[in-house]
N, C-alpha and C positions, 0 to 999 in steps of 0.2 A: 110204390114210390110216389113222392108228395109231387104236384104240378111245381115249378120253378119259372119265377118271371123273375125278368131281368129288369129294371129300371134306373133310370140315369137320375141322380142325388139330385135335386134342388132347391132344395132347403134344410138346414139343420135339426135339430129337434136333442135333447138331452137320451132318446132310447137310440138315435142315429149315433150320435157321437162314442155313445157305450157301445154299441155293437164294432165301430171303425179300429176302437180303442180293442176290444177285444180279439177279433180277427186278428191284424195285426200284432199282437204278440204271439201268435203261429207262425207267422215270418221270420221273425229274429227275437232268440232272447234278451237281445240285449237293447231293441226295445225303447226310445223315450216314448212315454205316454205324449198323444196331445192335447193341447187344451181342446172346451169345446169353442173357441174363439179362433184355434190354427185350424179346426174342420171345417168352421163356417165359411170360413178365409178361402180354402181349397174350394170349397163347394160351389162359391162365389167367384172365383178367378177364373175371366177370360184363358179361355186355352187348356183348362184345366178339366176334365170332366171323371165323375165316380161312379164305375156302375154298382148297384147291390144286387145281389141276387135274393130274392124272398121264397122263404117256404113256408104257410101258413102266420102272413102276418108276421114274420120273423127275419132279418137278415142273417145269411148263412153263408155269403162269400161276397166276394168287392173285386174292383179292378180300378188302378188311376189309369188315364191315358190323356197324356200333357201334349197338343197342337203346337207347333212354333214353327216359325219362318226363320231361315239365315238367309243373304244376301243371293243365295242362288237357287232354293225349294223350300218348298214345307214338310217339314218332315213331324214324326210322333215319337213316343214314346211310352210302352208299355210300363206301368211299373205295380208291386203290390199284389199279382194276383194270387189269391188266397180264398180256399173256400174252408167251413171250418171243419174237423178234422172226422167229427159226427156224420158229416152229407156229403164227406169226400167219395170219388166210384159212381157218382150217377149222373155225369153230363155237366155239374154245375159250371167248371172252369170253361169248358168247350163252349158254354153259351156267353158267359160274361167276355172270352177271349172272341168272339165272333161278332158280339153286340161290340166291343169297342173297334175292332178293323172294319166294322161297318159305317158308324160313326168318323173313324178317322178320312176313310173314301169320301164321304159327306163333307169333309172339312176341306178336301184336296190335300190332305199330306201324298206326299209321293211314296214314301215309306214308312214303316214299323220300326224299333228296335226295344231291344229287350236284353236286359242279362236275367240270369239267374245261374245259384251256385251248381256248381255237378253233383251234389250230393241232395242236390234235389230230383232227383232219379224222374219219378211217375211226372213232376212239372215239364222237365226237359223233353221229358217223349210225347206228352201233349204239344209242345209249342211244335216239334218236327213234323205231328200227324198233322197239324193246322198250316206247313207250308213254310213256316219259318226255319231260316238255313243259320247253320252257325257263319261267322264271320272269321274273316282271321286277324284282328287286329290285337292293340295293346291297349290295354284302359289302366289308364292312370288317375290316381285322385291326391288329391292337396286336401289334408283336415285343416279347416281353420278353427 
């Protein structure tokens, strides 16, 4: 097994933006590409942090994790995490999912949250072994 470091994005680069781009169509096929101008953008914004995970000079998995404040905490949100499908089985998620709740503790969010689908089976029992409890609510979304 290859060593894996984790590293938090601070700057773009056209093999960064290919790699984001790539990953992320493992997440959902349906997918918009983004520019390399909405990657800089993310990479760039306050609040906004991307971890990669590298093996040999190569990105091989990612994690967003968005810092915000409402009127009474700061809370986070996990989102995106994907490693690619080749280096999945060897820790990678466990390390990018630990690098960002580390990160987030540094920031003072008071909490995590995350969804992901149920048919994402091996994702779902990662986030349980790592401490995260399901919720019982309702999430609603408005497409504009």
């Amino acid at each position: 097994m290859e060593k894996i470091i984790i590293k938090q994005l601070k700057k773009s680069s056209p093999d960064i933006c290919n790699a984001i781009r790539s990953l992320t169509t493992q997440l959902d096929e349906d997918y918009k590409p983004l520019s390399d101008d909405d990657i800089k953008g993310m990479i760039n914004s306050e609040g906004c942090f991307i971890f990669a995970a590298h093996s040999q000079n190569k990105i091989i998995g990612m994690a967003t994790l968005i810092v915000y404040r409402i009127p009474y905490i700061k809370k986070a949100i996990l989102e995106d995490v994907v490693v690619d499908e080749k280096f999945r089985g060897q820790g990678t998620g466990t390390k990018l999912i630990k690098t960002a709740i580390a990160k987030a503790k540094k920031q003072g969010a008071f909490s995590i949250d995350l969804t992901s689908r149920s048919s994402r089976t091996s994702a779902n029992l990662l986030y349980k072994k790592l401490g995260f409890k399901m919720r019982e609510t309702n999430v609603y979304r408005l497409e504009l």
